[in-house]
C-alpha positions as a Python dict, from the first residue, in 0.01 Angstrom:
ca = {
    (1, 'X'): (0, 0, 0),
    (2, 'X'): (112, 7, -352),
    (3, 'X'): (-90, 169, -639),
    (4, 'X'): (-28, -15, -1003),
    (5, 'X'): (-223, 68, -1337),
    (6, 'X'): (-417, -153, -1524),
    (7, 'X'): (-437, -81, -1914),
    (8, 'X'): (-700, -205, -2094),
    (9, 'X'): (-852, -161, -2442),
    (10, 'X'): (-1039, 237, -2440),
    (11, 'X'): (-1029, 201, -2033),
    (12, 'X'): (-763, 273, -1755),
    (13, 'X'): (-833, 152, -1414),
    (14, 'X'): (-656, 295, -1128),
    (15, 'X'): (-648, 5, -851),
    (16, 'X'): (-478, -28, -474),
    (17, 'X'): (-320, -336, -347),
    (18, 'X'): (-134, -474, -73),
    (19, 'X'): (187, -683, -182),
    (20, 'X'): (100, -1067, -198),
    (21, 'X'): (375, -1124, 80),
    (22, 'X'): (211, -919, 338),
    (23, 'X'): (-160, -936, 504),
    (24, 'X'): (-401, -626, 495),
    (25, 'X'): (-314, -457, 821),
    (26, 'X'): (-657, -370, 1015),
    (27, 'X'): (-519, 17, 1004),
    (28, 'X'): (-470, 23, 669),
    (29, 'X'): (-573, 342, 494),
    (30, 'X'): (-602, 125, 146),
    (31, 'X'): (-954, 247, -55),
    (32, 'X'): (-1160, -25, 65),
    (33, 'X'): (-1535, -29, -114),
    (34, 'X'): (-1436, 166, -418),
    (35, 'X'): (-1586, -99, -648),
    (36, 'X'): (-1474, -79, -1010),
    (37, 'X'): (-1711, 132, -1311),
    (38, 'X'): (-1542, 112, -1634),
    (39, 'X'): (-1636, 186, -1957),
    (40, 'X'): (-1638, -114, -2182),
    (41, 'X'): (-1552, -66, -2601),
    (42, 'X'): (-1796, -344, -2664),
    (43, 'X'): (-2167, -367, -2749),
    (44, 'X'): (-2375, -468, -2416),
    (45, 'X'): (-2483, -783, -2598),
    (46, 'X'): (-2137, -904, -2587),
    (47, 'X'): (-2093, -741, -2224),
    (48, 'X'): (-2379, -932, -2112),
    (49, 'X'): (-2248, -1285, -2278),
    (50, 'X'): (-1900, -1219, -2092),
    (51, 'X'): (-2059, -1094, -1743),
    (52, 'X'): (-2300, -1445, -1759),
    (53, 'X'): (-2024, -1668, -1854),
    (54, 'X'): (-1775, -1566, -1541),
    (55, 'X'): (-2078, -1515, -1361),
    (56, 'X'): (-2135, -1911, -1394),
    (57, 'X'): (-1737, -1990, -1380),
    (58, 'X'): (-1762, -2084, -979),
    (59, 'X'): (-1467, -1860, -909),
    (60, 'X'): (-1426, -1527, -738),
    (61, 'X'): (-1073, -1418, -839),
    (62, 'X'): (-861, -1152, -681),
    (63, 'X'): (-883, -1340, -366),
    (64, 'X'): (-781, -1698, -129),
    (65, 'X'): (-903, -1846, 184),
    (66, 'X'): (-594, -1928, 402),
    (67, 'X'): (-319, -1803, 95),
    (68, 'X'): (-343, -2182, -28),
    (69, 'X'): (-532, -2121, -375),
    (70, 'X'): (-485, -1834, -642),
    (71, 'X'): (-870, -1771, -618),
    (72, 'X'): (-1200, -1883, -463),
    (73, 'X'): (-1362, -2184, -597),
    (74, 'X'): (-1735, -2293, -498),
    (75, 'X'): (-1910, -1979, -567),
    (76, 'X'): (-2261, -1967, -769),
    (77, 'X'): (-2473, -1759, -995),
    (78, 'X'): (-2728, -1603, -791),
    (79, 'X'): (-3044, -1349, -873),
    (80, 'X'): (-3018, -1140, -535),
    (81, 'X'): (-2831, -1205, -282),
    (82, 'X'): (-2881, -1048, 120),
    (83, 'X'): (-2536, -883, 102),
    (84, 'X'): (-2636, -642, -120),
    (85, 'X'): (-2941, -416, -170),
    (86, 'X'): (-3179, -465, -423),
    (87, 'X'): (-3073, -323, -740),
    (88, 'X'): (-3304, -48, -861),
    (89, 'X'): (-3076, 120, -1066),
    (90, 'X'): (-3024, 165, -1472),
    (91, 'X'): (-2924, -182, -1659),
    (92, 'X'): (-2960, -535, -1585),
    (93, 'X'): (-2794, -685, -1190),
    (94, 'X'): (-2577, -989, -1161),
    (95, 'X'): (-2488, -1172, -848),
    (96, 'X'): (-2159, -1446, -790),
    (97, 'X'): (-2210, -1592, -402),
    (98, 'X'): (-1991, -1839, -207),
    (99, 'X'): (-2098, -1904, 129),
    (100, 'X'): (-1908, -2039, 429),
    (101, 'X'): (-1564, -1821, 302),
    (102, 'X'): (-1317, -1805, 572),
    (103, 'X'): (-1118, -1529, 614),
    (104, 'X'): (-1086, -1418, 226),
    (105, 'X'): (-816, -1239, 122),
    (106, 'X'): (-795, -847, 22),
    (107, 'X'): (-1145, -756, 223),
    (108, 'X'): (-1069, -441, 512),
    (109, 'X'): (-1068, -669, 866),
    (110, 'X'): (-1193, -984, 696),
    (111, 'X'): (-1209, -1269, 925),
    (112, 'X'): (-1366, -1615, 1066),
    (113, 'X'): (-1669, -1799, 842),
    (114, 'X'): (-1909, -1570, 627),
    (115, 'X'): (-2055, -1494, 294),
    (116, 'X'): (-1863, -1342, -7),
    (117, 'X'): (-2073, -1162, -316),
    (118, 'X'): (-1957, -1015, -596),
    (119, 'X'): (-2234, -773, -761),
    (120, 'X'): (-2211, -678, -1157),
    (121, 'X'): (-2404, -426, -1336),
    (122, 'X'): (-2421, -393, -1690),
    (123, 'X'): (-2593, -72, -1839),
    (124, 'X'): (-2581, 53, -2171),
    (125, 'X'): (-2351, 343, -2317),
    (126, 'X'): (-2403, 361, -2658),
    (127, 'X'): (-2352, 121, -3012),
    (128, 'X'): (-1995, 54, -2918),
    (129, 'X'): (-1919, 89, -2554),
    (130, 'X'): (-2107, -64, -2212),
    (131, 'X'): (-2119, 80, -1895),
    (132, 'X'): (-1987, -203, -1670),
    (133, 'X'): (-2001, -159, -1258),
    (134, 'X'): (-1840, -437, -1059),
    (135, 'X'): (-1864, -477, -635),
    (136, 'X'): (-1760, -676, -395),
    (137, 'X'): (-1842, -742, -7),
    (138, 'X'): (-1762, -1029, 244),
    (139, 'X'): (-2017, -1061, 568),
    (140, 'X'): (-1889, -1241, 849),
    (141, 'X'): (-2175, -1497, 979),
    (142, 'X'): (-2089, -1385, 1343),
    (143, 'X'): (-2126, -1045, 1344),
    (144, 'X'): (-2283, -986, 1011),
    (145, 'X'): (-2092, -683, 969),
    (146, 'X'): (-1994, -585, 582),
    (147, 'X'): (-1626, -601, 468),
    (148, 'X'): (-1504, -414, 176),
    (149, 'X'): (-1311, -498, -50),
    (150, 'X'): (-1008, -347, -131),
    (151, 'X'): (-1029, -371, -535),
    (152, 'X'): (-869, -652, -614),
    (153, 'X'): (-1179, -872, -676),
    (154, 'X'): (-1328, -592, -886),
    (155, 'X'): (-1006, -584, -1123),
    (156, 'X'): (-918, -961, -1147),
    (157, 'X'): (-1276, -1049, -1227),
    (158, 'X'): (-1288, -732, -1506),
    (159, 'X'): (-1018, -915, -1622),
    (160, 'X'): (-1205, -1241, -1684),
    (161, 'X'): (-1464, -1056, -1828),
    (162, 'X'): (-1254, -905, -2093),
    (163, 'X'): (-1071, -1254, -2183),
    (164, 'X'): (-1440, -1359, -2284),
    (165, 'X'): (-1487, -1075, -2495),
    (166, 'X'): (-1170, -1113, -2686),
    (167, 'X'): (-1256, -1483, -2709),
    (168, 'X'): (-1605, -1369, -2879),
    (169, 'X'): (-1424, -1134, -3090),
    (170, 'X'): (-1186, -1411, -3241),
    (171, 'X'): (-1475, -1646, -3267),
    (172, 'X'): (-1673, -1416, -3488),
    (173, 'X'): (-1357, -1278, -3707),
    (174, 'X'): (-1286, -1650, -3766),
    (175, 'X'): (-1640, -1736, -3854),
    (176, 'X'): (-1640, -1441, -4114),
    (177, 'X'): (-1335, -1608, -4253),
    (178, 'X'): (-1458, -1968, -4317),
    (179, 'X'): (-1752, -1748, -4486),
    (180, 'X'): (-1553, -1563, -4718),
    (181, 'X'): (-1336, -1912, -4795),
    (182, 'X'): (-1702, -2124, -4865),
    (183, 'X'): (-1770, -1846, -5080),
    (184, 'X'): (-1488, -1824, -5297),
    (185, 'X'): (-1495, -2235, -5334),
    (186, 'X'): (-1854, -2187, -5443),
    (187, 'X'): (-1771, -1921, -5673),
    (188, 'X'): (-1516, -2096, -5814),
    (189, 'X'): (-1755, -2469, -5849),
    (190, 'X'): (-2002, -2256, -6011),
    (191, 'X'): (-1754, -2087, -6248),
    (192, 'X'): (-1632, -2448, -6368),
    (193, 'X'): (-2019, -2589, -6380),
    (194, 'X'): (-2089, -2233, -6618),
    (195, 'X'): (-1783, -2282, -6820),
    (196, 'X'): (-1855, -2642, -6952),
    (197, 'X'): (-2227, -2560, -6987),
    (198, 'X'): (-2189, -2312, -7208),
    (199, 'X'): (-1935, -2458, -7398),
    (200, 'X'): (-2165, -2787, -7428),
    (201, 'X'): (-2418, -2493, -7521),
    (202, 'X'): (-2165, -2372, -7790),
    (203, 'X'): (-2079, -2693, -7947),
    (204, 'X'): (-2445, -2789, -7985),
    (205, 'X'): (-2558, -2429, -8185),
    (206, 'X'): (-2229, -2481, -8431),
    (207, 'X'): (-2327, -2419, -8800),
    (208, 'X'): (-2291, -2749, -9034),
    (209, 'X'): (-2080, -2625, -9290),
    (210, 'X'): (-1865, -2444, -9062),
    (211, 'X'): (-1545, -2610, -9050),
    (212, 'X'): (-1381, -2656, -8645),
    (213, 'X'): (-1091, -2399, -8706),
    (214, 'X'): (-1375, -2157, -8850),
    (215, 'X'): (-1594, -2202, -8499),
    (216, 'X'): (-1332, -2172, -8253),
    (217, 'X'): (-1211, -1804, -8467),
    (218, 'X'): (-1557, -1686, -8429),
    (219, 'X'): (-1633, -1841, -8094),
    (220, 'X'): (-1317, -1648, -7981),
    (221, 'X'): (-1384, -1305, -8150),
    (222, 'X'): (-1739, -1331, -8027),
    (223, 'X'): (-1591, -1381, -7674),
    (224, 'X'): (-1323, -1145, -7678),
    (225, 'X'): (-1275, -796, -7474),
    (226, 'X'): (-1041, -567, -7397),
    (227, 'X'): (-888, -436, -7006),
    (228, 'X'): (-979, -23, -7025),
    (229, 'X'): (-792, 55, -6742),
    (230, 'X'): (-430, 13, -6618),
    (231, 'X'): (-420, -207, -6244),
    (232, 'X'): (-776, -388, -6329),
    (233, 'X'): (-777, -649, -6071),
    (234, 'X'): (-903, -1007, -6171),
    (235, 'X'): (-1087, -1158, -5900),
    (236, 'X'): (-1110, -1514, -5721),
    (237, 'X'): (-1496, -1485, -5724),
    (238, 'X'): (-1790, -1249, -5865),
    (239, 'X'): (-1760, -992, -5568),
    (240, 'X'): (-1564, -708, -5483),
    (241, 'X'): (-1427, -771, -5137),
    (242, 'X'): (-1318, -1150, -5322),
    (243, 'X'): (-897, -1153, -5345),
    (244, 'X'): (-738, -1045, -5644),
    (245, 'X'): (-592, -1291, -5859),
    (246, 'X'): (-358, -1019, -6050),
    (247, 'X'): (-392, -720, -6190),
    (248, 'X'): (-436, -637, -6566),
    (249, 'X'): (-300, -406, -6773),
    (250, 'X'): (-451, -182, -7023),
    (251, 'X'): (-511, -293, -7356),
    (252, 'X'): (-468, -653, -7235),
    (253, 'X'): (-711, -911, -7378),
    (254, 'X'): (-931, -1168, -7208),
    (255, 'X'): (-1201, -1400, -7364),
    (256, 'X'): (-1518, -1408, -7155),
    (257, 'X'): (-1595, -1783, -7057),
    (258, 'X'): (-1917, -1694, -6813),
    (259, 'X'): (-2152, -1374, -6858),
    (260, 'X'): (-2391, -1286, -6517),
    (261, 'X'): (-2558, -962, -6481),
    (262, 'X'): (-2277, -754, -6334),
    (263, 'X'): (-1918, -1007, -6361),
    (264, 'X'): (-1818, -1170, -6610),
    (265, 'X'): (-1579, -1483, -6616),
    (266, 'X'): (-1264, -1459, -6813),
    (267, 'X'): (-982, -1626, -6947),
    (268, 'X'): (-629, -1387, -6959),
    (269, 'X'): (-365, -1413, -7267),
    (270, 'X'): (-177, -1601, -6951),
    (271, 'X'): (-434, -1868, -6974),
    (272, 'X'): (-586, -1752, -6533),
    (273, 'X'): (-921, -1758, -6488),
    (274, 'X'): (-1118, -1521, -6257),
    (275, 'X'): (-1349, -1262, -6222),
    (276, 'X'): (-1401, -880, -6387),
    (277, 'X'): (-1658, -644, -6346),
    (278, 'X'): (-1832, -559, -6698),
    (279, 'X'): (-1761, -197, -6643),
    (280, 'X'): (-1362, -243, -6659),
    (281, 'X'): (-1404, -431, -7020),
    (282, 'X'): (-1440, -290, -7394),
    (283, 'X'): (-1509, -481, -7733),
    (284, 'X'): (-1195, -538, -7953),
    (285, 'X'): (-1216, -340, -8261),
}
């Protein structure tokens, strides 16, 4: 018997297992029925996505019928199954059943034609972590006696359970970063639609006897503000957590393009255009 540690993210499992070479002997003293009860770092709505989606996968891993595949294919979702009581327990029960499995690998005296279930309960810890309980038992059809199994199930399907949380988690980062990209290209199409607005705007309210020159001085001193503080960053779009374009130093002059409530659009002496907050701007004296 060989004992190996799995790592995973805020759990350790301890698990027992037989080298892949050799069959279970039917004296083994490995820690058959265990089952595996880990605490997940995950909310239990994402638990419950990941337990459903290898519940419905049609494979019991951590075992093989005859050593010719790396797992067991065939198996289906099921609400109860007669290999294991009904669940009366805390949380919500989950039930993965192949029938007619013959001789499975990694179950204490497993032999000739029977039934294999794997059993996974999902209960709920707290905002960040799920209380995650995973079993499984092979009956032989002849005899209908229960064989447990020695942990290897438990662990490889875990396993499959955490690749579809991870997959979730990259899903969702990814999805908040096509948000924060349409929202600076939004930002930015509304800064250009402002911009030639109000200069339209501008053009239109010029005085007649005001010569071009004279405009465009008073348009500009009208417009213009000082940075107050050294590092201000100028920003890709009206919001705080937008990316910073560069940072200004103090004293440095912009010319406001687009006034809202809180932002205002600017122009810098290096001719970039982005965002500042009104707070971090001052008139020219």
């Amino acid at each position: 018997m060989r004992l190996f540690v799995v790592l995973t993210t805020g759990a350790l499992i301890l698990c027992f297992s037989t080298p892949s070479t050799a069959e279970p002997s039917k004296n083994s003293s490995q820690n058959f029925g265990m089952g595996l009860s880990v605490s997940v770092p995950a909310p239990e709505s994402e638990v419950l996505q990941a337990v459903q989606d290898v519940v419905a996968d049609g494979i019991i891993q951590g075992s093989k019928e005859y050593n010719k595949d790396e797992y067991i294919s065939g198996a289906e979702a099921a609400e109860s199954t007669t290999v294991f009581p009904e669940w009366e327990g805390a949380g919500r029960a989950f039930y993965k059943v192949r029938q007619n499995a013959i001789d499975p690998r990694n179950f204490k005296d497993a032999g000739d034609s029977g039934t294999l279930a794997v059993r996974y309960i999902v209960q709920h810890g707290d905002d960040k972590s799920t209380i995650l309980k995973i079993d499984a038992v092979y009956v032989d059809d002849m005899h209908r006696r229960a064989h447990p199994s020695n942990g290897s199930v438990e662990a490889a399907e875990y396993a499959a359970i955490q690749d579809h949380i991870a997959t979730m988690h990259l899903g969702k980062q990814r999805a908040a970063e096509e948000e924060q990209r349409r929202k600076q290209e939004q930002a930015a199409s509304e800064f250009e639609q402002n911009r030639k607005q109000q200069q339209k705007e501008s053009a239109l309210s010029q005085a007649a006897d005001e010569t071009l020159q004279q405009y465009a001085q008073r348009l500009r001193r009208e417009a213009e503000r000082r940075i107050k503080s050294p590092g201000t960053q100028l920003k890709s779009a009206p919001f705080t957590s937008a990316s910073t374009i560069v940072s200004l130093a103090a004293g440095e002059r912009v010319v406001i393009l687009i006034t809202t409530a809180y932002w205002l659009g600017v122009e810098t002496e290096a001719g970039q255009h982005g965002w500042i907050h009104r707070s971090q701007l001052e008139l020219v004296q």
